[in-house]
C-alpha positions in Angstrom: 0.0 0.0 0.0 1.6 3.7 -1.1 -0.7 6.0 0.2 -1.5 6.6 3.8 -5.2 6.7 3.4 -5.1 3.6 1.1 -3.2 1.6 4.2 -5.4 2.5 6.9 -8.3 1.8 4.8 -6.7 -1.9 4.5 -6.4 -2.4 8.4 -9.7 -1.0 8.6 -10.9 -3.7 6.2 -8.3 -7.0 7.6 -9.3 -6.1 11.2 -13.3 -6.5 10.5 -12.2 -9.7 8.7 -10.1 -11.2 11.8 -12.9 -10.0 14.4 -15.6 -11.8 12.3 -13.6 -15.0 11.7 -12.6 -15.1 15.3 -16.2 -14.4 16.2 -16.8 -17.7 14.1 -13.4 -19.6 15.8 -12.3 -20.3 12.6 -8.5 -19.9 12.4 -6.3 -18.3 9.2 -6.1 -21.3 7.7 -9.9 -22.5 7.8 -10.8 -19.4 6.1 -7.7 -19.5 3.6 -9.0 -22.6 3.2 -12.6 -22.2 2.2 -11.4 -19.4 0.2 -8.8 -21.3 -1.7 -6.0 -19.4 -0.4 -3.5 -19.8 1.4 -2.7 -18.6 5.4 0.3 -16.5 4.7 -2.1 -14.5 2.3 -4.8 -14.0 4.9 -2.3 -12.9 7.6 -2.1 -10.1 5.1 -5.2 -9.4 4.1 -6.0 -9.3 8.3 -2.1 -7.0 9.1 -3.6 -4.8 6.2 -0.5 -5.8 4.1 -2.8 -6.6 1.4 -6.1 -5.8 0.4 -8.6 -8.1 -1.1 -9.8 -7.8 -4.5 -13.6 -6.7 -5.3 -14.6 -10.7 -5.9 -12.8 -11.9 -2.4 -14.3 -9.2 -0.4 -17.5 -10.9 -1.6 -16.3 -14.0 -1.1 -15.6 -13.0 2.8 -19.1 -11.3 3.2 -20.3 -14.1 2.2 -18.4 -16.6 5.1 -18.7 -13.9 7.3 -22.0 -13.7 7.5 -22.1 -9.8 6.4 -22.2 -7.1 3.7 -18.8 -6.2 2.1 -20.0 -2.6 3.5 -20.0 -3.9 7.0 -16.2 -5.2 6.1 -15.8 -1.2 5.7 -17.1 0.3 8.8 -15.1 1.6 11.5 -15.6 0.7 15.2 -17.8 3.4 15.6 -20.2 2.9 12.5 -20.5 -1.0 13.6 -21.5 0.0 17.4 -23.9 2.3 15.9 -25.6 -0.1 13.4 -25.8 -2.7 16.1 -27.8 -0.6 18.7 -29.6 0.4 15.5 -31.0 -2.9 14.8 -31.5 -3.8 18.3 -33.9 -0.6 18.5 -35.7 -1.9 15.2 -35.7 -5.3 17.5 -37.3 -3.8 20.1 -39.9 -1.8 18.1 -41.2 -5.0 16.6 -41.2 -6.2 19.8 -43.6 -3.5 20.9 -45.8 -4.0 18.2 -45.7 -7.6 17.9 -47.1 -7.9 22.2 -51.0 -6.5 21.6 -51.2 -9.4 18.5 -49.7 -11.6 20.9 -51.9 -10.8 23.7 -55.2 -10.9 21.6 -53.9 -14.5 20.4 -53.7 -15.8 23.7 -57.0 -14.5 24.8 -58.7 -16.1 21.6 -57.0 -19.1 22.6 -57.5 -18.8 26.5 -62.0 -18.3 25.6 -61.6 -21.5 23.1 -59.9 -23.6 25.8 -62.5 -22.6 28.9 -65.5 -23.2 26.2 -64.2 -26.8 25.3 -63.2 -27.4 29.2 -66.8 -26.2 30.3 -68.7 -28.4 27.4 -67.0 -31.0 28.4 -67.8 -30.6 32.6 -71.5 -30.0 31.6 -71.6 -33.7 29.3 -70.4 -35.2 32.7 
């Protein structure tokens, strides 16, 4: 890497990688493995050495379980998305209980119908 920006942009990028395959306890050589390359090339990719072409940032989205965007993001911008989606999470949540609740009832009247027609045939 020449430029300065380009560098840091590469740690950025080989950091996410190694937090997301640790998160997964795969080692270097599993994932250099399922991408069909080898460790010494991932250590790279991970230092920042090296950065992936377009096709193998796919490719580690992919095993990653995340957008090639995500790969991007800084610490910051992935604690932000996080507590993003878990307010989403908790919004549906919210709006999910009432259609719960009114299930349960429907299902509470059905089951005290069928329990007294069956007390008053005794």
């Amino acid at each position: 890497m020449k430029d300065s920006h380009g560098h840091k942009l590469a740690q950025l990028v080989g950091s996410n990688i190694a937090t997301r395959r640790k998160l997964k306890n795969w080692t270097q050589a599993q994932l250099g493995e399922m991408l069909g390359i080898g460790t010494d090339s991932i250590c790279r990719i991970e230092r920042g050495v090296m950065a992936p072409r377009f096709q193998r940032l796919e490719d580690l989205a992919h095993l990653l379980d995340c957008s090639v965007a995500d790969l991007f993001k800084t610490p910051e911008e992935l604690l932000q998305s996080v507590q993003c989606s878990r307010q989403a999470e908790l919004a549906n949540i919210a709006l999910d209980v009432p259609s719960q609740i009114a299930r349960l009832s429907e299902q509470i009247i059905f089951l005290t119908k069928l329990l007294n027609k069956d007390s008053n045939v005794v």
